[in-house]
Backbone as CSV, one residue per row, in Angstrom:
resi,resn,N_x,N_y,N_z,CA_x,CA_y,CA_z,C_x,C_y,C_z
1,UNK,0.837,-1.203,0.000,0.000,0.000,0.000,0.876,1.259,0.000
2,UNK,2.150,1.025,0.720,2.929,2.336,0.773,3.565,2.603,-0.250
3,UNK,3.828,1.169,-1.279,4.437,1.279,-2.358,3.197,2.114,-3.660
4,UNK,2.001,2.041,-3.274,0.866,2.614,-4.861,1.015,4.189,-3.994
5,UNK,1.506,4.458,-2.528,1.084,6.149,-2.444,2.351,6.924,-2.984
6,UNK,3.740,6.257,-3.025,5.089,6.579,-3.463,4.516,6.597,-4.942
7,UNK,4.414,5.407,-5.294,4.213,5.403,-7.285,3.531,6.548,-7.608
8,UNK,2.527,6.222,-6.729,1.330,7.695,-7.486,1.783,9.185,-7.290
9,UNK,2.566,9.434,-5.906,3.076,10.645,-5.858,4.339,10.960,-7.286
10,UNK,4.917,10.080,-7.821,5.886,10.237,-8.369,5.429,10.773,-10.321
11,UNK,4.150,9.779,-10.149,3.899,9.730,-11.730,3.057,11.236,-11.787
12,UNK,2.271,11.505,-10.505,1.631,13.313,-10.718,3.106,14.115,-10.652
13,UNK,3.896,13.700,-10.547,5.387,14.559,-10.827,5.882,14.878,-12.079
14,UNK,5.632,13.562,-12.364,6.238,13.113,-13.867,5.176,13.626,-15.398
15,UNK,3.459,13.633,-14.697,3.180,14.756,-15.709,3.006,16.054,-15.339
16,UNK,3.246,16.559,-14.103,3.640,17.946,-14.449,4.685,18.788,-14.881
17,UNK,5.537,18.185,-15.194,6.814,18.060,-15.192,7.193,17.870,-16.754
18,UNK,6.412,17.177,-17.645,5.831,16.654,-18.971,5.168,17.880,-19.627
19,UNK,4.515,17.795,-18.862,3.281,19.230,-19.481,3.808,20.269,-19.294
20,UNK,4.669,20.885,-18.155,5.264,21.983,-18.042,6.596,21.685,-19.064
21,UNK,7.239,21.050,-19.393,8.248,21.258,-20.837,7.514,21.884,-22.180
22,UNK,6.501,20.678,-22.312,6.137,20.731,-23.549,5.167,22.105,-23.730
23,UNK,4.656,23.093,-22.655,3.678,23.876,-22.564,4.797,25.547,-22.547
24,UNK,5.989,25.187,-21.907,7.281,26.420,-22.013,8.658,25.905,-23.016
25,UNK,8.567,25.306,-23.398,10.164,24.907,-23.575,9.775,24.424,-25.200
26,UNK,10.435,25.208,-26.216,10.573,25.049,-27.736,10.802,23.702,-27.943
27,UNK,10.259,23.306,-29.434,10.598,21.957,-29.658,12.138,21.432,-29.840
28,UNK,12.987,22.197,-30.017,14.664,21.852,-30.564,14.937,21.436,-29.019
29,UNK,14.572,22.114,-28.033,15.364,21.736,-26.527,14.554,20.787,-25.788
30,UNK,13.223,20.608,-26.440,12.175,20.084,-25.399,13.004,18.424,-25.033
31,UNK,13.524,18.023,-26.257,13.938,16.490,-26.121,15.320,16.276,-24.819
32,UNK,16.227,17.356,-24.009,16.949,17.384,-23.062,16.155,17.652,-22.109
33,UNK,14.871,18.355,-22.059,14.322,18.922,-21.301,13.377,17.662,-20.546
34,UNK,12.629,17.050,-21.097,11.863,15.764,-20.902,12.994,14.439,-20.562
35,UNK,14.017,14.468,-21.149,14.974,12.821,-20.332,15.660,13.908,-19.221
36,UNK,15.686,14.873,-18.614,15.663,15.619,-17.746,15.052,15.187,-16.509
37,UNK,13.652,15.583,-17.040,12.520,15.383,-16.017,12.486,14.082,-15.907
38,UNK,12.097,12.905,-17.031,12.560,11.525,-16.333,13.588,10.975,-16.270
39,UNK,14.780,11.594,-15.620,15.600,11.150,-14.766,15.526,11.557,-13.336
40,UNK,15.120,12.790,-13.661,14.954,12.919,-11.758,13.591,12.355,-11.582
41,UNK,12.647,12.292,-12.336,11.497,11.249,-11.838,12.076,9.944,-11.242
42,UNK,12.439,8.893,-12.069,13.081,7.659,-11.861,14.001,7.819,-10.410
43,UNK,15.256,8.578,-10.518,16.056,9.035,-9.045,15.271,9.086,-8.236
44,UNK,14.042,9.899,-8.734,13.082,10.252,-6.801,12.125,9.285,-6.275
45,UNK,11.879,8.483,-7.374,10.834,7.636,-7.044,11.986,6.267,-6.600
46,UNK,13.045,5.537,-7.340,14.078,4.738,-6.713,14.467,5.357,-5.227
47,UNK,14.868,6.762,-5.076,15.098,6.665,-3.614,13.756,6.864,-2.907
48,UNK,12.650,6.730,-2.924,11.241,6.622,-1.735,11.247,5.382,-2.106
49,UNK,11.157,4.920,-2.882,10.880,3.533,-2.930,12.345,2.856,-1.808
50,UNK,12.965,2.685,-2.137,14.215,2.342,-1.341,14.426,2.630,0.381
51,UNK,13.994,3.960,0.249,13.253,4.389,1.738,12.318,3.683,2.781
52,UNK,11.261,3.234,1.988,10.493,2.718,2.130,11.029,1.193,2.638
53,UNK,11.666,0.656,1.974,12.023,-0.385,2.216,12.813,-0.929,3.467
54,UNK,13.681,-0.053,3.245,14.160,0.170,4.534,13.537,0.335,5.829
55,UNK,12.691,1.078,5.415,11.764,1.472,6.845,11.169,-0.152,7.559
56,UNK,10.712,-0.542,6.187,9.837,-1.988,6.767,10.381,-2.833,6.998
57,UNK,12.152,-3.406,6.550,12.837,-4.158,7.293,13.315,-4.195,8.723
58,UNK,13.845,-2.654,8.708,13.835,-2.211,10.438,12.827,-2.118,11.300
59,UNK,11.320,-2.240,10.871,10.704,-2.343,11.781,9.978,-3.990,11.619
60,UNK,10.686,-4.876,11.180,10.417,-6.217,11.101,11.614,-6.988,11.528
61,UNK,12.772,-6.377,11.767,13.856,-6.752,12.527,13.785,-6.673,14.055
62,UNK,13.072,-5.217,14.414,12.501,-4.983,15.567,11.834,-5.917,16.047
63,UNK,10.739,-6.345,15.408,9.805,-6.817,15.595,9.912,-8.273,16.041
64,UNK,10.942,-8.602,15.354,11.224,-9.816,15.738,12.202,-10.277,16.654
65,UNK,13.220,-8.700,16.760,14.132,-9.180,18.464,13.155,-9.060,19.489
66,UNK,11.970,-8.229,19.249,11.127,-8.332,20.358,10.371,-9.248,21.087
67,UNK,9.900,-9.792,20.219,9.544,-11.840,20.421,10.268,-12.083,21.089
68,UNK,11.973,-12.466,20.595,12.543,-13.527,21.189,13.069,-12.901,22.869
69,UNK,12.799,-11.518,22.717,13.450,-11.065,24.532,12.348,-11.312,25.503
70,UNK,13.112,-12.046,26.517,11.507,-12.270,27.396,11.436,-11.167,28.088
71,UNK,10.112,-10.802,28.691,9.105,-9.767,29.403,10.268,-10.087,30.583
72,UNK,10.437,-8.898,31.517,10.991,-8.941,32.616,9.702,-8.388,33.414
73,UNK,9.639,-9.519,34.567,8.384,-8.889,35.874,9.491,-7.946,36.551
74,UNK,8.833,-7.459,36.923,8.992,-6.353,38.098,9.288,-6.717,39.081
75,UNK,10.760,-6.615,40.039,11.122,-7.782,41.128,10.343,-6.715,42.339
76,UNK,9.713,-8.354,43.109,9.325,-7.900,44.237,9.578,-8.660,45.355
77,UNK,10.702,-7.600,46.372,11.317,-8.585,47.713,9.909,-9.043,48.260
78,UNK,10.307,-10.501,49.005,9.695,-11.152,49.551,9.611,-10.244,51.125
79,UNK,8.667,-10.798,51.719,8.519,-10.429,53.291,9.869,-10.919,54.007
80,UNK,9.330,-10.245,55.233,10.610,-10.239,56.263,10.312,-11.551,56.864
81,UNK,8.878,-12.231,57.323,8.408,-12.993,58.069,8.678,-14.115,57.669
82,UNK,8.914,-15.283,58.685,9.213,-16.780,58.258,7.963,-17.565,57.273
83,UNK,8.336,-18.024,55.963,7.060,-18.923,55.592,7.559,-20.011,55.571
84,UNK,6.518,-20.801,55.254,6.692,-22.596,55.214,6.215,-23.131,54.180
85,UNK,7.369,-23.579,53.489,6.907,-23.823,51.529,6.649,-22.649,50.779
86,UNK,6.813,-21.473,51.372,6.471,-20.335,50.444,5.574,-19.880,50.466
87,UNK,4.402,-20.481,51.672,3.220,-20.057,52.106,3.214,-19.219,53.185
88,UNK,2.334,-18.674,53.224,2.858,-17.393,54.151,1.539,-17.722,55.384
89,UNK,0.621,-18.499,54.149,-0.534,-19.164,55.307,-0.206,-20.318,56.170
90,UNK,0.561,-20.861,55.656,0.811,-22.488,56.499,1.843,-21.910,57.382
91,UNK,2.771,-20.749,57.493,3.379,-20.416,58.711,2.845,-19.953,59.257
92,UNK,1.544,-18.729,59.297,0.880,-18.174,60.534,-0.010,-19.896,60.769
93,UNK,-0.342,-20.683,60.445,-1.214,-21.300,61.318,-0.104,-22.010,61.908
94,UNK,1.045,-22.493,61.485,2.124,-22.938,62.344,2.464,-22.010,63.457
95,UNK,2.375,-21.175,63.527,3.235,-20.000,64.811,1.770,-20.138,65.630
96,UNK,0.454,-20.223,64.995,-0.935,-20.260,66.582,-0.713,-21.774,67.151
97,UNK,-0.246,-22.789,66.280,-0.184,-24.255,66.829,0.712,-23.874,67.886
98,UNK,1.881,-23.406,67.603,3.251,-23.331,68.308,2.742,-22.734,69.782
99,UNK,2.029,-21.515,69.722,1.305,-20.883,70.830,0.871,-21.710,71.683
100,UNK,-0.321,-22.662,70.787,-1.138,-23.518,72.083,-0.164,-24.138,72.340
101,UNK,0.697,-25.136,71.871,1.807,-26.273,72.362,2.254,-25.266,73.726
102,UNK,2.871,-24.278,73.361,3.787,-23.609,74.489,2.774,-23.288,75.815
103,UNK,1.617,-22.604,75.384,0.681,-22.180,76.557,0.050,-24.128,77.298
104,UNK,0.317,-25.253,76.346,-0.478,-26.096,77.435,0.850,-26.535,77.911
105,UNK,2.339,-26.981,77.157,3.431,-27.165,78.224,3.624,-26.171,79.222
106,UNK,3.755,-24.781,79.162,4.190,-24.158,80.189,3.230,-23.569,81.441
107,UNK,1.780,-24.677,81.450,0.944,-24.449,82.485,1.422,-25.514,83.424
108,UNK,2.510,-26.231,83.147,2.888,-27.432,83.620,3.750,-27.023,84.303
109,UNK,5.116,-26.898,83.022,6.252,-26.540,83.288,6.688,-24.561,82.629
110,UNK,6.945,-24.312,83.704,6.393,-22.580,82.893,7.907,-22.705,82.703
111,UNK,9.210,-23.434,82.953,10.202,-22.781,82.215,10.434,-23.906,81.137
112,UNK,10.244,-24.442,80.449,10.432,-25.544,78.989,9.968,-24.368,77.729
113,UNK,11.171,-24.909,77.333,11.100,-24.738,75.732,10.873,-25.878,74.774
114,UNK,11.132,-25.282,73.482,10.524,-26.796,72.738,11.332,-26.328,71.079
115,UNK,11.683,-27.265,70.573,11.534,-27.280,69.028,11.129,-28.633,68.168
116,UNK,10.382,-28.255,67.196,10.017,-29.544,66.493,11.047,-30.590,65.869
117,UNK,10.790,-31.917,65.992,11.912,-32.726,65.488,10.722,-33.369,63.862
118,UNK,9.474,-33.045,63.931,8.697,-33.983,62.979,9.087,-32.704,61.568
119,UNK,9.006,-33.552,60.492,9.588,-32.508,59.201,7.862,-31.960,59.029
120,UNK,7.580,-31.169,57.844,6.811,-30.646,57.264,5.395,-30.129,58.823
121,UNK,5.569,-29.614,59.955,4.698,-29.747,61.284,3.130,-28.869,60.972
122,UNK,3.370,-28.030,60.004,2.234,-27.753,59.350,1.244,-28.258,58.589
123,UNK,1.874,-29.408,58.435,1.002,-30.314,57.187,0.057,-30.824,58.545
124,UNK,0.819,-31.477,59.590,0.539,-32.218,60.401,-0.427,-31.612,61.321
125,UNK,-0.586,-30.375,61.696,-1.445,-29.026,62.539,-2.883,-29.252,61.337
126,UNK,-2.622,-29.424,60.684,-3.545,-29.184,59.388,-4.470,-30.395,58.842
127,UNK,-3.707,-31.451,58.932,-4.468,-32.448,58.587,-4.842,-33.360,59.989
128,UNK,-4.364,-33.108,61.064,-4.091,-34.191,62.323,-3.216,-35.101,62.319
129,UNK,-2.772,-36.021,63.612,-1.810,-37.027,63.563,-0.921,-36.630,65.129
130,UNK,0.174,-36.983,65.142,1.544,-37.430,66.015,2.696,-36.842,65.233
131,UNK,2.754,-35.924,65.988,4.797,-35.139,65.793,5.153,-35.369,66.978
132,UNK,6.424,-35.211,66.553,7.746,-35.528,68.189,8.057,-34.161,68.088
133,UNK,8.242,-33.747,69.165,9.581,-32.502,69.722,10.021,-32.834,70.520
134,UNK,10.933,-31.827,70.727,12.607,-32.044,71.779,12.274,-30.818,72.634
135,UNK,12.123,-31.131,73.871,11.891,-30.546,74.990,12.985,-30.346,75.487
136,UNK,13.421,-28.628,76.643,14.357,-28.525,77.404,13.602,-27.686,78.595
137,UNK,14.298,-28.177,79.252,13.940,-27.213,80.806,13.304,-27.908,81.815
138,UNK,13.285,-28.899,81.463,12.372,-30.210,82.119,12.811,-31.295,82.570
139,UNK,13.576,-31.366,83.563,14.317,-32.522,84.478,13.741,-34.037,83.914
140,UNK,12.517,-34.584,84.098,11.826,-35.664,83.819,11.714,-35.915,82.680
141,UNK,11.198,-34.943,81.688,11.579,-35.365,80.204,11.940,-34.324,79.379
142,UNK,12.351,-35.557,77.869,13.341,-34.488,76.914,12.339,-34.791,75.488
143,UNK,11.616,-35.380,75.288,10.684,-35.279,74.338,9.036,-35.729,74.363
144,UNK,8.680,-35.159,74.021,6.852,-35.609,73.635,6.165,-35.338,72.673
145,UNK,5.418,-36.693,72.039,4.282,-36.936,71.360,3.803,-35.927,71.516
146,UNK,2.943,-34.940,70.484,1.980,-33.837,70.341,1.194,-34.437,69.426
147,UNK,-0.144,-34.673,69.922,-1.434,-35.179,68.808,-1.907,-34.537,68.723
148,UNK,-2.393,-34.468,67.704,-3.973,-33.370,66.851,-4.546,-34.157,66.008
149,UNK,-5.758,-33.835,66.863,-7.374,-35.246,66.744,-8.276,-33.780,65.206
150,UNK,-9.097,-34.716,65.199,-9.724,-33.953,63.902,-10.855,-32.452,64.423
151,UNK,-10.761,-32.320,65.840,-11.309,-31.528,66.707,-10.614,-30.389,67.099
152,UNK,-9.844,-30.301,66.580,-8.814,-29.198,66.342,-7.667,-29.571,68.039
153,UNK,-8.202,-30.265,68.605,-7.841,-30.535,70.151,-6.351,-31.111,70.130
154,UNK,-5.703,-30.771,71.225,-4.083,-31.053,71.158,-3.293,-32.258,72.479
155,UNK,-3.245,-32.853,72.128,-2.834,-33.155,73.682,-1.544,-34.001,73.687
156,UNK,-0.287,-33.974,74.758,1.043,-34.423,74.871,1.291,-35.889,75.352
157,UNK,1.990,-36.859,74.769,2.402,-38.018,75.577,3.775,-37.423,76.030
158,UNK,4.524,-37.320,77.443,5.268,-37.058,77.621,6.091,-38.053,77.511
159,UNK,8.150,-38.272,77.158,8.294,-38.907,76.880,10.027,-38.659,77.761
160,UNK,10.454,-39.836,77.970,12.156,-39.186,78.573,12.578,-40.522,77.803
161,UNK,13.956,-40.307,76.821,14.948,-41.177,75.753,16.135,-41.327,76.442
162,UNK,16.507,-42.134,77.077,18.113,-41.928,77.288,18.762,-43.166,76.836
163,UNK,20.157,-43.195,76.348,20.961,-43.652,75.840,21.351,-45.049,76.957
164,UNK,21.249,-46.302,76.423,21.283,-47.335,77.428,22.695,-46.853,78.361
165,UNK,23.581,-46.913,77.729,24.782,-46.617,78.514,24.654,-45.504,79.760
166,UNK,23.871,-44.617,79.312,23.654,-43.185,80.772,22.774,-43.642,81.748
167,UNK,21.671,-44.480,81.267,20.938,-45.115,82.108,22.101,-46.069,83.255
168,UNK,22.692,-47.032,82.601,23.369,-47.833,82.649,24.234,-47.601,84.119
169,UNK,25.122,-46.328,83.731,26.140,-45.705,84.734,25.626,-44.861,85.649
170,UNK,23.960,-44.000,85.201,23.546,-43.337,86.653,22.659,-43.787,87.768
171,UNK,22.179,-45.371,86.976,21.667,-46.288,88.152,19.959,-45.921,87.917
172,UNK,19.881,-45.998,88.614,17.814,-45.540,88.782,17.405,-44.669,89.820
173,UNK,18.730,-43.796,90.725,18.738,-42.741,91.397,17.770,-41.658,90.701
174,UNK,16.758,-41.033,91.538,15.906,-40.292,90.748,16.537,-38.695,91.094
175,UNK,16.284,-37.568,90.219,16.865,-36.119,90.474,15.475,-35.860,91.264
176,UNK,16.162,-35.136,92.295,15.136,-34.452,93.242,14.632,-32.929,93.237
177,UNK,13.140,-32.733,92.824,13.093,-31.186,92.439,12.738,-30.649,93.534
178,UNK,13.033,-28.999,93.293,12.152,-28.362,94.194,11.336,-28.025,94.024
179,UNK,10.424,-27.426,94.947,8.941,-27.441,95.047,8.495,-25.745,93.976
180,UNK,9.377,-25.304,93.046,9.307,-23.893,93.058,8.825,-24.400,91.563
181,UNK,9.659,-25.725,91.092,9.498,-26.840,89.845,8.328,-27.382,89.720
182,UNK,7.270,-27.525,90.385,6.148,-28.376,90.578,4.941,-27.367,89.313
183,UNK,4.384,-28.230,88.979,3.203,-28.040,88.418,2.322,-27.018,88.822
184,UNK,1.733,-25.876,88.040,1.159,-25.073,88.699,-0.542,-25.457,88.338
185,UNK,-0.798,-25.807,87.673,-2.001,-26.356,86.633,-2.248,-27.371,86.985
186,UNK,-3.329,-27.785,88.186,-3.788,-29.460,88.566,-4.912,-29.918,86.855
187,UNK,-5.172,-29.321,85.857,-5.938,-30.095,84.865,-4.639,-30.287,84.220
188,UNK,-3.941,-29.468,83.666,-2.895,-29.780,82.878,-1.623,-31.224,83.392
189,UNK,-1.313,-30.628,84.875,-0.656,-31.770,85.314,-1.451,-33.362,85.220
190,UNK,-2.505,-33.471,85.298,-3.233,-34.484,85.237,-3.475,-35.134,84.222
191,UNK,-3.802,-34.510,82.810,-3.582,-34.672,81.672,-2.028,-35.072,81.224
192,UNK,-1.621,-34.852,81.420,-0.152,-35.062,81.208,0.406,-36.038,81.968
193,UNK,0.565,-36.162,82.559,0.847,-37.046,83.451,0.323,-37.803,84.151
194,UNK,-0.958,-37.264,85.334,-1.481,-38.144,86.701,-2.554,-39.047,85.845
195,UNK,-3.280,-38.883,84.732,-4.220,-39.633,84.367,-4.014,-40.890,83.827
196,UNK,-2.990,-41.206,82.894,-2.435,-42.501,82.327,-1.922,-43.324,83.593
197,UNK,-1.126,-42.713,85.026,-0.664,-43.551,86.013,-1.710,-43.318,86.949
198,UNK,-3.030,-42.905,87.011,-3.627,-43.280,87.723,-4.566,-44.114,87.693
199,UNK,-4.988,-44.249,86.148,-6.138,-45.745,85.344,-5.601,-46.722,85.351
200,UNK,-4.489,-46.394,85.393,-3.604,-47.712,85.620,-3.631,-48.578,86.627
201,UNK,-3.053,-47.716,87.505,-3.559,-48.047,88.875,-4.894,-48.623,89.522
202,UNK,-5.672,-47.665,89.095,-7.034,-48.148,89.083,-7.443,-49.419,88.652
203,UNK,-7.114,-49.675,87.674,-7.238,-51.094,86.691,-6.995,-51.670,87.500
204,UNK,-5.375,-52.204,87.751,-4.737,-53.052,88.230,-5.724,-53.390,89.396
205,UNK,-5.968,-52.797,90.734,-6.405,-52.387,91.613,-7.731,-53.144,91.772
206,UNK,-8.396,-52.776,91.175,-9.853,-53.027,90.478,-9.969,-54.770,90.427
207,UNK,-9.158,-54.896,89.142,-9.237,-56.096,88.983,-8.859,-57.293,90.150
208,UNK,-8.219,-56.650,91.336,-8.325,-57.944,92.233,-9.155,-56.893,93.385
209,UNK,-9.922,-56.756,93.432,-11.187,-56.353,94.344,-11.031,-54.961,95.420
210,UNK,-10.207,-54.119,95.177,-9.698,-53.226,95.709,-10.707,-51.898,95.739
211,UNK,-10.966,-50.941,96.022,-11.942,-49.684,95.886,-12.058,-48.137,96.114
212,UNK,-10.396,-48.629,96.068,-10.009,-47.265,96.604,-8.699,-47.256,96.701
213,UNK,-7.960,-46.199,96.491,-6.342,-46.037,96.428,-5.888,-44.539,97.517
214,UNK,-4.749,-44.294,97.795,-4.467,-43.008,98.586,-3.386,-42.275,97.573
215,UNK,-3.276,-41.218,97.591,-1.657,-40.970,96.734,-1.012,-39.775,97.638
216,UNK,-0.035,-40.108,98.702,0.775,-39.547,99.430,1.245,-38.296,99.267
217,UNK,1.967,-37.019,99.991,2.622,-35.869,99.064,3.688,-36.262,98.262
218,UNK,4.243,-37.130,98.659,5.761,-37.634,98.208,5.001,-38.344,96.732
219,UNK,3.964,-38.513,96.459,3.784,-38.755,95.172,3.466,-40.110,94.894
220,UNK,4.105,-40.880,96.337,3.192,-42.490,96.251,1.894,-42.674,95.748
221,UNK,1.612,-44.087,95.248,0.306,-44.227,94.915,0.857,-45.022,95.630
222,UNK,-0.644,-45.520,97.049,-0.930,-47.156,97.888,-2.308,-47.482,98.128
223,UNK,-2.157,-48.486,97.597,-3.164,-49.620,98.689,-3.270,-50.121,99.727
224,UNK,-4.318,-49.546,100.372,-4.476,-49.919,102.319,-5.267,-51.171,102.555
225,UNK,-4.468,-51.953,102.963,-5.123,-53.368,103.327,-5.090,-53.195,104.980
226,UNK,-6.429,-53.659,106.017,-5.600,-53.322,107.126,-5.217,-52.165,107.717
227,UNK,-3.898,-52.820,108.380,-2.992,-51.700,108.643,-1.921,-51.717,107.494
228,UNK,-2.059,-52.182,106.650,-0.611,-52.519,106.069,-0.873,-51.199,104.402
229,UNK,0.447,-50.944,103.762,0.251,-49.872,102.886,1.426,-50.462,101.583
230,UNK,0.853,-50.273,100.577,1.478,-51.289,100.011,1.725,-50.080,98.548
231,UNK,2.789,-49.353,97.811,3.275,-48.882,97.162,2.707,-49.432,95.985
232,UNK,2.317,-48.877,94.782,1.943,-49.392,93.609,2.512,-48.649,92.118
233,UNK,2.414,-47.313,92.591,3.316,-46.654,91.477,3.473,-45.319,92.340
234,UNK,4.459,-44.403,91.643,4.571,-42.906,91.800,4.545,-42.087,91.243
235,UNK,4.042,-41.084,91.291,4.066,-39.571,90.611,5.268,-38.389,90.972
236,UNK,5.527,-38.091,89.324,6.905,-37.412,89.833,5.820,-35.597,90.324
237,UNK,6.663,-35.049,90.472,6.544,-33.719,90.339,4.816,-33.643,91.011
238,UNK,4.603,-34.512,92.024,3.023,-34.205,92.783,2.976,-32.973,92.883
239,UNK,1.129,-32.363,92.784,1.818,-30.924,93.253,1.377,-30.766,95.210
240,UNK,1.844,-29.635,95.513,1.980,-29.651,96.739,0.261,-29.296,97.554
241,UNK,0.664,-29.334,98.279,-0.843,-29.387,99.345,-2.083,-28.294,99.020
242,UNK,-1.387,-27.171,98.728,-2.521,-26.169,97.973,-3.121,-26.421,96.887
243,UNK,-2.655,-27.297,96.039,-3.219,-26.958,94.809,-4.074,-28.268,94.909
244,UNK,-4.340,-29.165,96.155,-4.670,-30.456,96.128,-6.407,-30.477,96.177
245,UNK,-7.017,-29.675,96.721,-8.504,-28.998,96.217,-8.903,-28.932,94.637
246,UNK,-7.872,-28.300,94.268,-8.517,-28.122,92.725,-8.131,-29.253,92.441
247,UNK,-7.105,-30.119,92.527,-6.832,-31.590,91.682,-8.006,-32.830,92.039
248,UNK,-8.673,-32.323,92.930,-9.509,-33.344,93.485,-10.856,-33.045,92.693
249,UNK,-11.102,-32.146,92.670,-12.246,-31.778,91.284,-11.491,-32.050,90.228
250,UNK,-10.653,-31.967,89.418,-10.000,-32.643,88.250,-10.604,-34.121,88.049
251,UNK,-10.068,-34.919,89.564,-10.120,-36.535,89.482,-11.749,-36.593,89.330
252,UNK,-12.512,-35.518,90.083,-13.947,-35.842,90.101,-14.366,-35.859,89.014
253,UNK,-14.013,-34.773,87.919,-14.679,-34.748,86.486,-14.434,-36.198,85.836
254,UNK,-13.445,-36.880,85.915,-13.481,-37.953,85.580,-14.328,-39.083,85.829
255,UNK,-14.879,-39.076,86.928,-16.151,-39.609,87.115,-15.993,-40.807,88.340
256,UNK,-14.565,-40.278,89.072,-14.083,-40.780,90.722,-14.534,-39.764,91.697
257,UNK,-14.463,-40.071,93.113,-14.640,-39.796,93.936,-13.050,-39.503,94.801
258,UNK,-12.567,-38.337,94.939,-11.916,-38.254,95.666,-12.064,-37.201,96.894
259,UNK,-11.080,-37.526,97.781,-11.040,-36.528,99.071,-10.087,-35.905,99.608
260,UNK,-9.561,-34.721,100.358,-8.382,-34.469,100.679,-8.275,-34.995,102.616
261,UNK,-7.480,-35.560,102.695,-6.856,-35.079,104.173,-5.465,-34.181,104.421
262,UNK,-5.090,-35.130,105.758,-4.173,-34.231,106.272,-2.804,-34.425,105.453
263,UNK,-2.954,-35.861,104.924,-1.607,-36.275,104.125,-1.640,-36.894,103.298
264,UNK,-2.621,-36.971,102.563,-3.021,-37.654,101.401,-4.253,-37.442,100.566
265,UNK,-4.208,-37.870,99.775,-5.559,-37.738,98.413,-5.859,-39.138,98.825
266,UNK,-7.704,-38.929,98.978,-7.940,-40.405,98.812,-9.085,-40.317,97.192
267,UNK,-8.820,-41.633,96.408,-9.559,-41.494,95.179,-10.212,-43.045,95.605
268,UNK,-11.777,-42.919,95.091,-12.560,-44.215,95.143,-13.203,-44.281,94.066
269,UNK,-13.126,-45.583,93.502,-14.421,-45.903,92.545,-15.504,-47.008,92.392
């Protein structure tokens, strides 16, 4: 198309240019006068035409480094905040899991820390199941089971690993805490600990005709035959005499009967 607006500009050149010889210019000169005019016709129309050409290769050369360069996005730094897989959602619901874990261990033990040993712990917050972590600050144990039931609900098997050999050389001498160490939380301590060694107990108990158990401050669990008192298991870290009111409504929700005295918890069922 650009080539018929060049042609056509050139040939209204070429007869005015024609007509103006032959209309001023005598016949003896007219014949220099006309291969005149079409030569610079031909010259002007070869260079637009040529122009032209040019034009449309360079902008089809363009055209085509432009294709092959890829689009550059626009870089944009990532956040400051920790994600998990690149999700920025699966780490905030990891950091509220992390919360409850810490708020139900440290109603127990208010100085323990914790880090996860299970890989991917978000998948696991998310879908339910059993992760391990590695517990510190906690004399009795160094790791625990963390479950999450499909109820969004969380709860710890506490767990202590030691290496046969350390066992081996420190005997079965137990570390003795102080009372500043004890459990401040009679539901939490109970959950965690007093409930698995006290059904136990119970069971055992039960099954040869028994109806009742005592559990000492020192953390004994016995059976009173008589006069006689007969050791069955122990609780580490009992808590101490104040908090033994509220633990006794704990055992009650369970659906026992217990009582306080002067030196002992009594539980019946």
């Amino acid at each position: 198309m650009k080539h018929k607006r060049v042609f056509g500009k050139s040939l209204t050149f070429l007869i005015v240019g024609v007509l103006a010889v032959t209309a001023f210019v005598r016949v003896p000169e007219q014949t220099w006068w006309l291969a005149g005019v079409f030569a610079i016709w031909g010259i002007w129309t070869l260079g637009s035409l040529l122009r032209s050409n040019s034009s449309r290769i360079k902008a089809a050369l363009d055209l085509k480094q432009g294709a092959k360069t890829p689009i550059q996005e626009p870089f944009e730094p990532c956040g400051t905040g920790v994600q998990v897989d690149g999700d920025p959602t699966s780490a905030a619901l990891l950091r509220h899991v992390n919360c409850r874990i810490s708020a139900y261990l440290k109603s127990a033990y208010p100085d323990v820390t914790w880090e996860w040993l299970t890989k991917d712990p978000e998948r696991l917050a998310a879908e339910g199941g059993t992760g391990r972590i590695r517990l510190h600050g906690i004399t009795d144990f160094n790791y625990a089971n963390v479950i999450f039931d499909q109820m969004a609900r969380i709860d710890c098997d506490m767990l202590r690993i030691v290496p046969f050999t350390e066992l081996k050389e420190s005997g079965t001498a137990e570390t003795v805490r102080s009372r500043d160490d004890l459990p401040v939380d009679p539901e939490v301590w109970y959950g965690i600990q007093g409930k698995k060694i006290l059904e136990a107990c119970i069971a055992d108990l039960n099954s040869r005709g028994h109806a009742n158990l005592i559990i000492k401050e020192n953390g004994d669990i016995c059976s009173r035959q008589a006069d006689n008192e007969t050791v069955r298991d122990k609780f580490k870290n009992f808590p101490g005499k104040g908090i033994w009111p509220a633990l006794t409504k704990v055992i009650e929700n369970q659906g026992l009967s217990a009582s306080v005295s002067d030196d002992c918890i009594k539980v019946s069922w």
